[in-house]
C-alpha positions as CSV (number, residue, x, y, z in Angstrom):
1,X,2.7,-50.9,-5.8
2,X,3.5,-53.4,-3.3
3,X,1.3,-56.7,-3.2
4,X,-1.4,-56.7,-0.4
5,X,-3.9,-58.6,0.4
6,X,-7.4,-57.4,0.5
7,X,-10.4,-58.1,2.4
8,X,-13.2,-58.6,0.8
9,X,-15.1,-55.5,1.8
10,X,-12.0,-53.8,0.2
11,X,-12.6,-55.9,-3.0
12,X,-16.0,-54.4,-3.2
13,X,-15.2,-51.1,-2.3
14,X,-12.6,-51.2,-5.3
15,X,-15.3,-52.5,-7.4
16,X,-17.8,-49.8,-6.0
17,X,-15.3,-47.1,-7.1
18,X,-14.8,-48.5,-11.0
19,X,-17.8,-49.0,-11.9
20,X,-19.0,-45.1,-11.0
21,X,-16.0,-44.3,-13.2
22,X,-16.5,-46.2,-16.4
23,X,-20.3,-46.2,-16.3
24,X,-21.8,-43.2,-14.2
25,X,-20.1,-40.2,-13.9
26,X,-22.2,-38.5,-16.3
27,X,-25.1,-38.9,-13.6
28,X,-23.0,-38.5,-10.3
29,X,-19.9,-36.1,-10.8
30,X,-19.3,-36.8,-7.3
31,X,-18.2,-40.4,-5.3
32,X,-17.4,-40.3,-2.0
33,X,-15.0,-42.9,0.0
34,X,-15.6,-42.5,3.7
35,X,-14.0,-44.2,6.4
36,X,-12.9,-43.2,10.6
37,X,-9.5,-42.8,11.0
38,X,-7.0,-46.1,9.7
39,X,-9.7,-48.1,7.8
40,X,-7.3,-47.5,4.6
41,X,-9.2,-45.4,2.8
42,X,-5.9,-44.0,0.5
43,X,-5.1,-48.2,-0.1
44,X,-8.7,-48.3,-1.6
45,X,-8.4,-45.4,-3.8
46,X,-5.0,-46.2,-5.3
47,X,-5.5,-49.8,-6.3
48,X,-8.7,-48.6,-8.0
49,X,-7.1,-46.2,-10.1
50,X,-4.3,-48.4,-11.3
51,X,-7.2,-50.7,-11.9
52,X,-8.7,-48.2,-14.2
53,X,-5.2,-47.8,-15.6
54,X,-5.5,-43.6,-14.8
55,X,-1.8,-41.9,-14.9
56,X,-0.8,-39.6,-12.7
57,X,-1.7,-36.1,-14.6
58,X,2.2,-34.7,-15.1
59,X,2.8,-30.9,-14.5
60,X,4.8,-28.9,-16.5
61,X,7.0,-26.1,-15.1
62,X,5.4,-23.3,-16.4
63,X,2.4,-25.0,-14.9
64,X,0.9,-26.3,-17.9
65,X,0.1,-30.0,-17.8
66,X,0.9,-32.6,-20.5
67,X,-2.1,-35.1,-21.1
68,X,-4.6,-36.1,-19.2
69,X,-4.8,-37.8,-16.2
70,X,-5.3,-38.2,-12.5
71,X,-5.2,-34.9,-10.2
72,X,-4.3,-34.8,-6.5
73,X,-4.9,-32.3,-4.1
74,X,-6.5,-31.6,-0.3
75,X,-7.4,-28.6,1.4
76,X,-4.6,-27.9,3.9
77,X,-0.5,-27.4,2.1
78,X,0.7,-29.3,4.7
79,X,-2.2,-32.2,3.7
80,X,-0.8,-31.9,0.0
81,X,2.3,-32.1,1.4
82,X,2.0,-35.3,2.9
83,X,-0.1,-37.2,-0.1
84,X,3.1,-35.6,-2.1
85,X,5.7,-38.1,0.2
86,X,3.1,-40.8,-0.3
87,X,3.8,-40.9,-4.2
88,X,1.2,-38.9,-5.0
89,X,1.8,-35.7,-6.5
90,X,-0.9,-32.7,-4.9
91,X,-1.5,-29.3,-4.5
92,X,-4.1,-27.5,-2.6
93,X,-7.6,-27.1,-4.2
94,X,-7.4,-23.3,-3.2
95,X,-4.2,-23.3,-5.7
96,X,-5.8,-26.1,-8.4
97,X,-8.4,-23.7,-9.2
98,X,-8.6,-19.7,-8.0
99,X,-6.1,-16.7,-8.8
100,X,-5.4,-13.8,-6.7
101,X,-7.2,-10.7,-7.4
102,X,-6.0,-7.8,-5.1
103,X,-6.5,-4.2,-5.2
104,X,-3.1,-1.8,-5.9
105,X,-1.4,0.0,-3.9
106,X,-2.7,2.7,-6.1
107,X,-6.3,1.9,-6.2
108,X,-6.1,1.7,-2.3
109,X,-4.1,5.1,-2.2
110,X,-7.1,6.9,-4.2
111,X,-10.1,5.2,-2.0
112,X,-8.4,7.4,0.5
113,X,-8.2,10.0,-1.2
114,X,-12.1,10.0,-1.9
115,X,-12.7,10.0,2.2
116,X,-10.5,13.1,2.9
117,X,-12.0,14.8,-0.1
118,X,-15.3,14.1,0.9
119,X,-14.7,15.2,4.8
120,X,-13.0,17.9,4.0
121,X,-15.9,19.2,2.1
122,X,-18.8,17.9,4.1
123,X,-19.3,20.7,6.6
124,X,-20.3,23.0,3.1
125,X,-22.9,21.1,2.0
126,X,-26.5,21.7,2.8
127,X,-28.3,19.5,4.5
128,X,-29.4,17.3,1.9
129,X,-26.5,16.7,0.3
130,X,-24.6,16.2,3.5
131,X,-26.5,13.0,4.2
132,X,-25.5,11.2,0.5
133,X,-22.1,12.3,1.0
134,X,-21.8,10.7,4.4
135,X,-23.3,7.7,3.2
136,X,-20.9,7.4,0.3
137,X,-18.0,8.2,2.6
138,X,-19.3,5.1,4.9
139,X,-18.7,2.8,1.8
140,X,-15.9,4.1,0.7
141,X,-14.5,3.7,5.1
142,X,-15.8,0.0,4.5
143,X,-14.6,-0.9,1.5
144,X,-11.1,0.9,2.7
145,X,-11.3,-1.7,5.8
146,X,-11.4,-4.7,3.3
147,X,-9.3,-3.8,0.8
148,X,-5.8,-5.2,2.1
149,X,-7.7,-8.5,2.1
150,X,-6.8,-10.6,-1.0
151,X,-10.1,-12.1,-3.3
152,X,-9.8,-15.1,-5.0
153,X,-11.6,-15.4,-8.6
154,X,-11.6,-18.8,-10.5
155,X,-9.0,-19.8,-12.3
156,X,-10.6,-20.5,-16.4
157,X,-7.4,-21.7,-17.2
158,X,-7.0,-24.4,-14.4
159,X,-5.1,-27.7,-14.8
160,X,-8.1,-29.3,-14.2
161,X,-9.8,-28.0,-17.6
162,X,-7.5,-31.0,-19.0
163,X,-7.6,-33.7,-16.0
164,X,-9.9,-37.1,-16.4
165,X,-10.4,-37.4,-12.4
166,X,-9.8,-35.2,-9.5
167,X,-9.2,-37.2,-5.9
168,X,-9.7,-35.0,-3.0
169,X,-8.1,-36.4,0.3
170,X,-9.2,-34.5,3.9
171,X,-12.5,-33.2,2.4
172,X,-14.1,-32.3,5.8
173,X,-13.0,-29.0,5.4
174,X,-14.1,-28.2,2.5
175,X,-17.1,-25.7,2.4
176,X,-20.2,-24.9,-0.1
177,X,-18.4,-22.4,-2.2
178,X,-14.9,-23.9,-2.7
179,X,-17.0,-27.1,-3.6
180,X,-19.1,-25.4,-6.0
181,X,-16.5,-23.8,-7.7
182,X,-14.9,-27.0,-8.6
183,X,-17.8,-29.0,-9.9
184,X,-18.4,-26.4,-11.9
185,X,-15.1,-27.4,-14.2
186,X,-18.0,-30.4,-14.6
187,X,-14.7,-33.2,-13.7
188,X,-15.5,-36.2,-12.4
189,X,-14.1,-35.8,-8.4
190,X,-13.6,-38.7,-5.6
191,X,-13.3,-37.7,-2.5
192,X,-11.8,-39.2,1.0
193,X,-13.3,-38.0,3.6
194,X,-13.8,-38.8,7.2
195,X,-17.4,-37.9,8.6
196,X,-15.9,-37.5,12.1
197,X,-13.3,-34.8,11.8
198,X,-13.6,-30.7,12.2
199,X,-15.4,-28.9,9.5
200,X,-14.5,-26.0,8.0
201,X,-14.6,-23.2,10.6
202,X,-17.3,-21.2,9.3
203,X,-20.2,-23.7,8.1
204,X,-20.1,-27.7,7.2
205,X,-18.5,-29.7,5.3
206,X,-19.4,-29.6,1.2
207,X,-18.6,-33.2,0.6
208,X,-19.3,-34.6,4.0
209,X,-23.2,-34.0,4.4
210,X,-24.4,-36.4,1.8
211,X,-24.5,-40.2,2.3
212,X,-20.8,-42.1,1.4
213,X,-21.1,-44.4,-1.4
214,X,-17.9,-46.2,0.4
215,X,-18.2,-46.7,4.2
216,X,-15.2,-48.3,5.2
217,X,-14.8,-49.2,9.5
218,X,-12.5,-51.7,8.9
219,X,-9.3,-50.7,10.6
220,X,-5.9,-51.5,9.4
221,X,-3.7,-48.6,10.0
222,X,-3.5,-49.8,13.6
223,X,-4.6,-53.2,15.2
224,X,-8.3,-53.0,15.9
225,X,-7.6,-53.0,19.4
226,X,-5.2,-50.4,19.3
227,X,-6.2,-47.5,22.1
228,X,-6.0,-44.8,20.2
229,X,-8.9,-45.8,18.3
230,X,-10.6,-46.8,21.0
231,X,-10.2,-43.3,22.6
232,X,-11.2,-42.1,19.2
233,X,-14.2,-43.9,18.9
234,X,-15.4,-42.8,22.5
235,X,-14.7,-39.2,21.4
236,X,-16.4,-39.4,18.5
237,X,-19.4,-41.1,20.2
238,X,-19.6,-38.7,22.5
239,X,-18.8,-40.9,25.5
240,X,-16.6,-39.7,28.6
241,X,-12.7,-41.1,28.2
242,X,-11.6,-42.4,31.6
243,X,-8.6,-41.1,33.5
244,X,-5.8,-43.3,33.3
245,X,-3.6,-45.6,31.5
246,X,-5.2,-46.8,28.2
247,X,-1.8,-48.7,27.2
248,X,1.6,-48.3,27.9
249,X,1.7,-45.3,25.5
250,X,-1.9,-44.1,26.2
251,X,-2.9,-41.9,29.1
252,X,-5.8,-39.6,30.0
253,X,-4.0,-37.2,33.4
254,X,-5.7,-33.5,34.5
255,X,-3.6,-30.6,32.9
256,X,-1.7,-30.3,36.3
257,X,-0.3,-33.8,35.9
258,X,2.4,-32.5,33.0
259,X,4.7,-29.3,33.3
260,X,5.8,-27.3,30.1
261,X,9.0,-28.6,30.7
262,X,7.4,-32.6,30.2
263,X,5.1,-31.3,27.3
264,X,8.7,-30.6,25.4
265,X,9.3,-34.4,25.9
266,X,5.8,-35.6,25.0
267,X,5.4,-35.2,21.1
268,X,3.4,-32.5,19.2
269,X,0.9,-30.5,21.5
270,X,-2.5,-29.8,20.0
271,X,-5.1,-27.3,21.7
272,X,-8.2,-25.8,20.5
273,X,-8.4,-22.2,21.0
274,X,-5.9,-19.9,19.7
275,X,-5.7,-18.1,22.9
276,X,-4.4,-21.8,24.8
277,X,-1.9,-21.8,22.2
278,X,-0.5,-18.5,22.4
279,X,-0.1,-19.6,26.6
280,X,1.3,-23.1,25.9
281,X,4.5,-22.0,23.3
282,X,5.2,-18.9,26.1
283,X,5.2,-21.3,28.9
284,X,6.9,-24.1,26.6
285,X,9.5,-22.3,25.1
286,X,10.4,-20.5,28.5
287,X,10.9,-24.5,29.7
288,X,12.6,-25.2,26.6
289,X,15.4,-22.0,27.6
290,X,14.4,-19.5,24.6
291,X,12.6,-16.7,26.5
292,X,13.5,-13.9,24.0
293,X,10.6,-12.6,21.7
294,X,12.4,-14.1,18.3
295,X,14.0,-17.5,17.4
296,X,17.8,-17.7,17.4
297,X,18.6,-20.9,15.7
298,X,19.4,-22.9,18.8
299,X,16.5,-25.2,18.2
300,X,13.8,-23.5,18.5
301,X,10.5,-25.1,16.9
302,X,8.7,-23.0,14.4
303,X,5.8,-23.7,12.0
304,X,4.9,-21.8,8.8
305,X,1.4,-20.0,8.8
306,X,1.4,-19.8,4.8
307,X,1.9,-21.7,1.7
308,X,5.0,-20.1,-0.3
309,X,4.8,-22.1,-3.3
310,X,8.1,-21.0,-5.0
311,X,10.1,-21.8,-2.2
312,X,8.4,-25.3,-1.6
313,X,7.2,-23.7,1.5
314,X,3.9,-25.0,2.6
315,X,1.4,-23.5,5.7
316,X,1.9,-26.6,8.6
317,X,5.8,-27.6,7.4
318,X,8.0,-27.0,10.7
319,X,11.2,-25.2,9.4
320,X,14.8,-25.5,11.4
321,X,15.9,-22.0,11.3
322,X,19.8,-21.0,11.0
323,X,22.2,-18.2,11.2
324,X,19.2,-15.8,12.3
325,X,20.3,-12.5,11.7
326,X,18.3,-9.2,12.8
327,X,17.5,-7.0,9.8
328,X,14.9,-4.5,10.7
329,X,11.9,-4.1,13.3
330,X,9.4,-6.0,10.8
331,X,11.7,-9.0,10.1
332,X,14.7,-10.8,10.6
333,X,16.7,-13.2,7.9
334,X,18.1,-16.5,8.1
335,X,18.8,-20.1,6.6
336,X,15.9,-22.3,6.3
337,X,15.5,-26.1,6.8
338,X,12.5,-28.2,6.1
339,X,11.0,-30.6,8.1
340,X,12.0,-33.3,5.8
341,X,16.1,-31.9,6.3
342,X,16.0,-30.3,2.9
343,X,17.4,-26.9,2.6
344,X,15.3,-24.1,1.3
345,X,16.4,-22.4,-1.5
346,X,19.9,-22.4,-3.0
347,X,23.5,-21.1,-2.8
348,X,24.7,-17.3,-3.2
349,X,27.3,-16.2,-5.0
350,X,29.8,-16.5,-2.3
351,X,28.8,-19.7,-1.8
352,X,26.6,-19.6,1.5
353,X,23.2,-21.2,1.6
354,X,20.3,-18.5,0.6
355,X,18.5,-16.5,3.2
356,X,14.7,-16.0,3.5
357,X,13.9,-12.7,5.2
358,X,10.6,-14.0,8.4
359,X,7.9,-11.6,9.5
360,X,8.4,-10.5,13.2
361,X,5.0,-10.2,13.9
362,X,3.3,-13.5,14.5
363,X,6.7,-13.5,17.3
364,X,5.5,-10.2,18.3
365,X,1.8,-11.6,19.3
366,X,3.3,-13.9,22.0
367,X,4.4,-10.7,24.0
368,X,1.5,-8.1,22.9
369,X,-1.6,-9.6,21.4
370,X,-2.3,-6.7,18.4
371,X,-5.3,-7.5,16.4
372,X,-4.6,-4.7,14.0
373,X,-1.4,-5.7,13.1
374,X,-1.5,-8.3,10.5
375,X,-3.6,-5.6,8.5
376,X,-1.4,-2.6,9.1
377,X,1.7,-4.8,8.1
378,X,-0.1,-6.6,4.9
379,X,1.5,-5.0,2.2
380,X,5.1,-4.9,4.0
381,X,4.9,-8.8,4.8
382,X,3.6,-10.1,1.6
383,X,7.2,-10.4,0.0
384,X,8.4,-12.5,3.8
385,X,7.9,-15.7,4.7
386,X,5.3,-16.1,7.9
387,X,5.8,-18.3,10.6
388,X,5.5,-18.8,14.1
389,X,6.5,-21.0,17.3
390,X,5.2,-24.4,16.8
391,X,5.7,-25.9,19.8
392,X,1.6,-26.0,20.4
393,X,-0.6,-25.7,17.3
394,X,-4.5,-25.4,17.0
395,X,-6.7,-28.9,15.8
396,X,-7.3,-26.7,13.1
397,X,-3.8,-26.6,11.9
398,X,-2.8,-30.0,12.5
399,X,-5.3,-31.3,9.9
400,X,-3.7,-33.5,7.4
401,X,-0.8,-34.2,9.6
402,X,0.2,-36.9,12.1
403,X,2.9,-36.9,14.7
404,X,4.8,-40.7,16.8
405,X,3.4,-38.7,19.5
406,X,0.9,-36.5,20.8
407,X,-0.4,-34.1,23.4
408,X,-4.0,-33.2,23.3
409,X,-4.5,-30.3,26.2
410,X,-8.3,-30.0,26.0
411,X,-9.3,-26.8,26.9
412,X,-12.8,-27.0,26.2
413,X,-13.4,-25.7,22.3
414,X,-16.8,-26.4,21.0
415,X,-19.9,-24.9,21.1
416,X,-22.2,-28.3,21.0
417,X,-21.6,-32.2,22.3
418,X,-20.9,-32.4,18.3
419,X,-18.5,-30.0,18.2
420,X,-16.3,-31.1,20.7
421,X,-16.5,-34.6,19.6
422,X,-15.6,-33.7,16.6
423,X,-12.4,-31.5,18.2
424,X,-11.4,-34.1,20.1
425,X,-11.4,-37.2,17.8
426,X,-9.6,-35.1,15.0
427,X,-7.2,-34.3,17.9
428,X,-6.6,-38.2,19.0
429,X,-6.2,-39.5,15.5
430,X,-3.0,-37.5,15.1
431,X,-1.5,-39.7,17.0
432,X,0.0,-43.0,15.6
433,X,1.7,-44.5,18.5
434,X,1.5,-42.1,22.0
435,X,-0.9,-40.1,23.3
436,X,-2.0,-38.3,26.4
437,X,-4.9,-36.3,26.8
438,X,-4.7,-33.2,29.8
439,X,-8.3,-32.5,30.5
């Protein structure tokens, strides 16, 4: 680790953090570093844990782990992702600790089965009888509706059976039952959060409600005066952001001020509703010159929707896409960069780079908005790789991620003065050097 110096609060906060470990954990399972966007809360956590002289817990390849030591993970892949390029190994807590559980083919097959035996029957029945049988064919119509839906069970066999810590980074999305499913393994956990970002989307945040043991404001991943925390600050405050020039990479304009054809220019756009973004990537991606319904390799920005683990494939990586080639009206193939300019996959036989078959559908919802379609397409997509124009992504989706330069178009999301702060200031802090806000 390279040498830096620390203030004095961050000495304390160090010393906060070691002396849970050695002495209390058996009292608190949980400490919690807090700290607004830039006051260094990673810096703090890492200098505390070579402190306490913790490895970094190594992972096997058949998933096993050998020893024990310190686990890493957050609750967005692309989140993971990032503390991965920071020199800390991570995965998503969804992955550290549940298995899939889904019903067969099979099993779904025979639910059906059970309706149109049952209808086909129900106009013989007396009255009596009727009435059960239509109640049971209700559940079975129900549980029918649900059953394409994957379930998640805990994991008994879970790395973190053998770990000494766990350190959570971008806990504010974390909700009551993911939460309670990993204290249950009883490890000790610290967690980074930050107390003014987005919560989960149904409910709050598990780890944020309680009081921080850590409270760090000092900021040091930009100059104190810097206007991007300013503008954060006000957001998060709940105070109106003037129009205008903030710096000389910091504007607030009204959404008429900047064309799709500017946003292109302007950095990573970040909206609130999904119904803004659909309307953004159409319009931006029309401006950009790509008006057909699917990429074709020309540039085109694209954004993966889920994690694909084997592939090193994580939901919020943008992929480069080459060599697109139609294969059939659910997908089409092609050669697949990472964000990073790694190359997915390996080489075939004849020596060209491997292709990855991409589900048409998310494409398909920028020309006709289907709600059905992701479940009448579930079992035919689970074997492709989902992803979608990425030109304008949701807050939600850009959690864990930061971009040179951003575009927030506000379109209003929030429910409450808290929840739109909270919209807003997640949105700002994406940025690290430009920013405009369309309002």
């Amino acid at each position: 680790m390279s040498e830096i110096t620390l203030s004095a609060n961050q000495a304390a906060a160090i010393a906060k953090v070691k002396d849970w470990y050695e002495n209390r954990t058996k009292d608190q399972q949980v400490f919690r570093v807090f700290g607004y966007a830039g006051a260094g809360k990673t810096t703090i956590v890492r200098h505390a844990i070579q402190e306490l002289g913790l490895e970094t817990m190594v992972r096997n390849p058949d998933g096993t782990a050998s020893g024990s030591g310190v686990l890493y993970a957050a609750f967005t892949g692309k989140a993971a992702l990032v503390m991965s390029r920071k020199g800390t190994p991570a995965s998503t807590i969804h992955s550290l600790i549940y298995r899939v559980s889904e019903a067969t083919e099979a099993e779904i097959e025979k639910v059906r089965q059970d309706i149109a035996e049952i209808r086909a029957k129900l106009g013989a029945l007396p009255p009596a009888e009727r009435l059960l049988e239509e109640s049971r064919m209700r559940s079975l119509e129900l549980r029918l509706q649900d059953a394409h839906k994957p379930r998640f069970v805990l994991n008994d066999q879970s790395l973190v059976r053998s770990a000494a810590l766990i350190v959570l980074d971008e806990v504010s999305m974390v909700g009551d039952d993911m939460a309670s499913d990993l204290l249950a393994f009883g490890k000790p956990i610290l967690v980074l959060g930050d107390p003014g970002q987005l919560p989960p989307i149904k409910g709050e945040g598990a780890f944020t409600q309680a009081e921080p043991d850590v409270m760090l404001t000092e900021i040091h991943r930009q100059a104190g005066e810097s206007a991007i925390i300013r503008l954060a600050t006000l957001a998060r405050t709940c105070q109106p952001i003037p129009y205008g020039e903030h710096d000389a990479f910091v504007w607030k304009m009204p959404r008429g001020a900047i064309n799709p054809a500017q946003m292109l220019r302007g950095g990573q756009v970040i909206c609130g509703r999904n119904a803004t973004r659909l309307q953004l990537n159409i319009a931006m991606k029309a401006a950009a010159g790509f008006p057909g319904p699917y990429p074709t390799g020309r540039g085109e920005k694209i954004i993966c929707l889920k994690n694909r683990n084997d592939l090193g494939v994580v939901n919020g990586m943008f992929l480069t896409l080459d060599d697109i080639q139609d294969e059939d009206p659910l997908c089409f193939s092609a050669v697949l960069t990472s964000e990073d300019g790694n190359r997915i996959g390996g080489v075939r036989k004849n020596g060209k780079p491997e292709r990855f078959r991409i589900y048409k559908g998310h494409f398909d919802d920028h020309v006709h908005l289907d709600e059905q379609r992701s479940q009448r397409d579930h079992w035919k997509k689970k074997s492709l790789i989902e992803a979608v124009w990425g030109w304008a992504i949701t807050c939600h989706k850009s959690q864990g991620s930061s971009w040179p330069n951003v575009i927030v178009f506000d379109d209003g999301l929030g429910r409450t003065a808290e929840d739109r702060a909270r919209w807003l200031y997640t949105a700002i802090t994406r940025a690290e050097k430009g920013l405009v806000i369309l309002d």
